[in-house]
C-alpha positions as CSV (number, residue, x, y, z in Angstrom):
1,X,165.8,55.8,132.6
2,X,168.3,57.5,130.0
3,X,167.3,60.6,132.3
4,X,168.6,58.8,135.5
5,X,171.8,57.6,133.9
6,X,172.9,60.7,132.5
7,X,172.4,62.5,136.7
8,X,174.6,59.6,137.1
9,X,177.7,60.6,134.9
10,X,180.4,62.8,136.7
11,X,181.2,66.2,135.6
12,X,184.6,66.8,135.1
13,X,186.1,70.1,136.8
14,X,186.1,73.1,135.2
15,X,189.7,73.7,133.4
16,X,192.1,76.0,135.7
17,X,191.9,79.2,133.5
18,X,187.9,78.9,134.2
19,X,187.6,78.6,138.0
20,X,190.1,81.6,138.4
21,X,189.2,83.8,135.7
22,X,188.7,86.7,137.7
23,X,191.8,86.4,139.2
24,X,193.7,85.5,136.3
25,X,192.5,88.8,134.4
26,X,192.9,90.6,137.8
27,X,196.6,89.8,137.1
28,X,197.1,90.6,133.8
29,X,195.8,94.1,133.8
30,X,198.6,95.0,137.1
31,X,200.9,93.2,135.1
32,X,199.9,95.3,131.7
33,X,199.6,98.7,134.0
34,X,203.5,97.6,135.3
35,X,204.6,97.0,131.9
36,X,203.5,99.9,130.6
37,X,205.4,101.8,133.6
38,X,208.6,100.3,133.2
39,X,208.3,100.6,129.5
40,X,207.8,103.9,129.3
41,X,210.3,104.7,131.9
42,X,213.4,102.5,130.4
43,X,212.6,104.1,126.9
44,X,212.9,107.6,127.8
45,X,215.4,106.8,130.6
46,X,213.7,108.3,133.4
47,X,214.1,107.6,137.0
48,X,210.6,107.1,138.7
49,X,211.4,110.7,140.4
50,X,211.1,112.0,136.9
51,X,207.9,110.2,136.1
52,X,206.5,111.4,139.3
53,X,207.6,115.3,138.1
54,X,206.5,114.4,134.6
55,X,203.0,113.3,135.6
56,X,202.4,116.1,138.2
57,X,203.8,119.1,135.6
58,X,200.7,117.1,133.0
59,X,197.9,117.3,135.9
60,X,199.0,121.0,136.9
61,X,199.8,122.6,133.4
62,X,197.7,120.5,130.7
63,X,194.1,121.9,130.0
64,X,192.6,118.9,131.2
65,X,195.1,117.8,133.6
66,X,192.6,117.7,136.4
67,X,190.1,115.6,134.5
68,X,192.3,113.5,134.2
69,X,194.2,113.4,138.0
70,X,190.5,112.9,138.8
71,X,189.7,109.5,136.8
72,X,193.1,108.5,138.1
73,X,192.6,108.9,141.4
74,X,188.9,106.8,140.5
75,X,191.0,104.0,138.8
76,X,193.6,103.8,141.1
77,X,191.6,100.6,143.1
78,X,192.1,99.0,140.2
79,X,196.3,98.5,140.9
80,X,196.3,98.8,144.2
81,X,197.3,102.1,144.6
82,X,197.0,103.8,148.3
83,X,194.6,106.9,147.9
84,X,195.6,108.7,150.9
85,X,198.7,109.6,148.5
86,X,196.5,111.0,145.8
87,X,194.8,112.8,148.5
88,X,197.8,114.2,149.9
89,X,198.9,114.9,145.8
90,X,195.6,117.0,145.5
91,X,196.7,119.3,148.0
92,X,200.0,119.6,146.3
93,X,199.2,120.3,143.3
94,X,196.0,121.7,143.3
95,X,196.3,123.9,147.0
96,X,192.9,123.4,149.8
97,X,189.9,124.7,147.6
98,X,190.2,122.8,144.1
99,X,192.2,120.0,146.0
100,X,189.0,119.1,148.1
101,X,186.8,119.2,144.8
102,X,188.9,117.3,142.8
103,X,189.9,114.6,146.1
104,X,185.8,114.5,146.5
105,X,185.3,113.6,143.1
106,X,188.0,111.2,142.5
107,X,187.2,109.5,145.7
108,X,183.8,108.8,145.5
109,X,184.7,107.5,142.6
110,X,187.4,105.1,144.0
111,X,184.9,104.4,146.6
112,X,182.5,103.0,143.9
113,X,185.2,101.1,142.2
114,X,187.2,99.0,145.3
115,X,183.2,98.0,146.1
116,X,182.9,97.2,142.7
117,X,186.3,94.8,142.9
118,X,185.4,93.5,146.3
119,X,182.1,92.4,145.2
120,X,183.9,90.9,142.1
121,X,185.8,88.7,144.1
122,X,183.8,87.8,146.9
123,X,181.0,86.2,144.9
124,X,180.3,83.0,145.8
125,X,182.3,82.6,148.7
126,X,179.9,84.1,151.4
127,X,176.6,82.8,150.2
128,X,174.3,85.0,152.4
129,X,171.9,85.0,155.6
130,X,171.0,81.7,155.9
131,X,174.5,80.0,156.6
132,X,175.1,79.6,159.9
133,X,179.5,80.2,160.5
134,X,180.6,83.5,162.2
135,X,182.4,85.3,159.4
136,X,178.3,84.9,157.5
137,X,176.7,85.8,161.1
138,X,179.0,88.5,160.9
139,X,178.5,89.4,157.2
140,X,174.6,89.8,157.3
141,X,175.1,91.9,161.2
142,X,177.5,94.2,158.9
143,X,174.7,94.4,155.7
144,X,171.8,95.3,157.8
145,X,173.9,98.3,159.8
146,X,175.9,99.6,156.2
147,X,175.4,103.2,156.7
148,X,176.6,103.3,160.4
149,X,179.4,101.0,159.9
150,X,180.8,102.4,156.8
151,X,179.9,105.9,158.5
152,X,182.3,105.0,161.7
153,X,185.1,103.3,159.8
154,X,185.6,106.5,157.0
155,X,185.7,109.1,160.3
156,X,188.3,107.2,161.6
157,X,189.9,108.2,159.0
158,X,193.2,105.8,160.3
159,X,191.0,103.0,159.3
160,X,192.8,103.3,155.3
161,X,189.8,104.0,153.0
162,X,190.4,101.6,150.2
163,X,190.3,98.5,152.6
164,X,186.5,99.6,154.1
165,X,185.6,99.9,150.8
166,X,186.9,96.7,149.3
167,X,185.4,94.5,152.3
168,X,182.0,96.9,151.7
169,X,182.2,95.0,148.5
170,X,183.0,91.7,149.4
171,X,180.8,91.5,151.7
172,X,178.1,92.7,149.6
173,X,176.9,95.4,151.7
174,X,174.3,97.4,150.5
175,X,175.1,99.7,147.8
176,X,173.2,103.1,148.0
177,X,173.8,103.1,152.0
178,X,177.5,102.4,151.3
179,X,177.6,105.1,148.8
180,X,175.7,108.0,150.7
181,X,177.8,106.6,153.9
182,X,180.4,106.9,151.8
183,X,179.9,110.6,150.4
184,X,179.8,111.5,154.2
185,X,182.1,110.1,156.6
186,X,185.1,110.5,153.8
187,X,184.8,114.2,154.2
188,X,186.5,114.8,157.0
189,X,189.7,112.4,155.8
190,X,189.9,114.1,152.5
191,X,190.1,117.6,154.1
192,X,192.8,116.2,156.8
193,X,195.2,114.8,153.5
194,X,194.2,117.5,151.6
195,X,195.3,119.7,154.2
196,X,198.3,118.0,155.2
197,X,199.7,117.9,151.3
198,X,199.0,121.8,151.1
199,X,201.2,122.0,154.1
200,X,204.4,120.0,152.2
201,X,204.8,122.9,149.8
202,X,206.0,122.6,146.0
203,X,206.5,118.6,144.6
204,X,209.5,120.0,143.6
205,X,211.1,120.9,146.8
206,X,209.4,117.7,148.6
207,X,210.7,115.9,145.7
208,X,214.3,117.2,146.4
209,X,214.1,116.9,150.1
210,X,213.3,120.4,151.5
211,X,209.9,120.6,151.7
212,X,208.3,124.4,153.3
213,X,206.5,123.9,155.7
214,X,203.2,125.6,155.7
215,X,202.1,125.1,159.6
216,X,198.6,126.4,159.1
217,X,197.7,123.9,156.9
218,X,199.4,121.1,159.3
219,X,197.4,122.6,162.4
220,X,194.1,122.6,160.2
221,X,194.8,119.2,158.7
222,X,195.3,118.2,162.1
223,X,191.9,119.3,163.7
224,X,189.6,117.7,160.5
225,X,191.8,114.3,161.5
226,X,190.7,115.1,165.2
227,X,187.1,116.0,164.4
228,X,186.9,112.7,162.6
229,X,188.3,111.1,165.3
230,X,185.4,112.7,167.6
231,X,182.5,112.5,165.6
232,X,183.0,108.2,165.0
233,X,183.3,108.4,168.5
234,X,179.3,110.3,168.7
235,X,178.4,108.4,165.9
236,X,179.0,104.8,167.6
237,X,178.0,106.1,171.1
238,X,174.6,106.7,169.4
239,X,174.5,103.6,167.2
240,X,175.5,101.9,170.5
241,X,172.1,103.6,172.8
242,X,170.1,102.5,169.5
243,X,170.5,99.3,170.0
């Protein structure tokens, strides 16, 4: 009886701070990583040109400068920040060879991490194969084809990276086939922006506006974008005679 009465008693909702906690804490570390920007930058007086220069100079010059432009470029989901530019800022700093390396490992890396933040967020809002709306239908189609959809959309390669990846996430795709899909079909991309920042020259003289043109690197940048192009194209004209 005392059972039946307590069933009976309404919950109150959960405080604000507790339903968006993951949001809320979301929010504060941009707003820290902002802070800390602008803080540094009014203190020293520096333009963000100069931080740009600053930063670089560290990656290129600093012992473990690309340690470190390589856990960057793995953290960088976590503000938001495009990685096609860090891609393109591997080539220019680092040239074609330890550009790809460094791109490869940073980006895998990123890769892991915007899954890891989609996932975050998307718990709890699509609540699996058993729900019968179209964004679910279309949720548990995209789960049990992960390694040929995330395959297609990284050869694309105009499809931006960071968004494939986030959705991989929120829709809870699976993780190893994401991952070796992942590894894969993001070659081709980080070659074409590797590439195509070897080709801007110095960040100095793109920094100041007269960037040298290096048209090898442009034409060979703009093949990988073209074989990416083509082989999404074989890879969904296969997936497509699978089924």
């Amino acid at each position: 009886m005392i059972d039946n009465q307590l069933d009976e008693i309404p919950i109150p909702p959960l405080p604000f701070f507790n339903r968006h906690r993951p949001k809320l804490i979301a929010l504060l570390f941009w707003l820290s990583v902002a802070g800390i920007y602008w803080g540094y930058a009014d203190r020293y007086n520096l333009s963000p040109d100069d931080v740009v220069r600053q930063l670089a100079d560290w990656f290129v010059n600093s012992l473990y400068g690309p340690f470190f432009f390589i856990i960057f470029f793995a953290l960088q989901p976590l503000v938001f920040f495009p990685s096609f530019i860090l891609g393109i800022a591997g080539g220019i700093l680092y040239g074609p060879m330890f550009g790809v390396i460094y791109v490869i490992l940073g980006g895998n890396g990123a890769a892991h991490i915007c899954y890891l933040v989609g996932r975050f967020f998307g718990q709890g809002i699509l609540t699996g194969a058993g729900e019968q709306g179209l964004i679910e239908r279309y949720a548990v189609r995209l789960r049990n084809n992960t390694f040929e959809t995330i395959l297609i959309m990284h050869l694309l390669i105009v499809v931006p990276f960071d968004i494939v990846n986030y959705i991989a996430g929120f829709l809870q795709m699976n993780w190893r086939q994401f991952g070796l899909a992942t590894a894969v079909g993001a070659l081709p991309g980080i070659f074409t922006f590797v590439m195509f920042g070897h080709s801007l020259g110095t960040i100095d003289k793109l920094m100041a506006g007269h960037p040298e043109i290096n048209f090898r690197s442009l034409t060979l940048s703009l093949i990988m974008l073209g074989v990416g192009l083509v082989l999404s194209y074989l890879v969904k004209r296969r997936e497509k005679r699978l089924d």
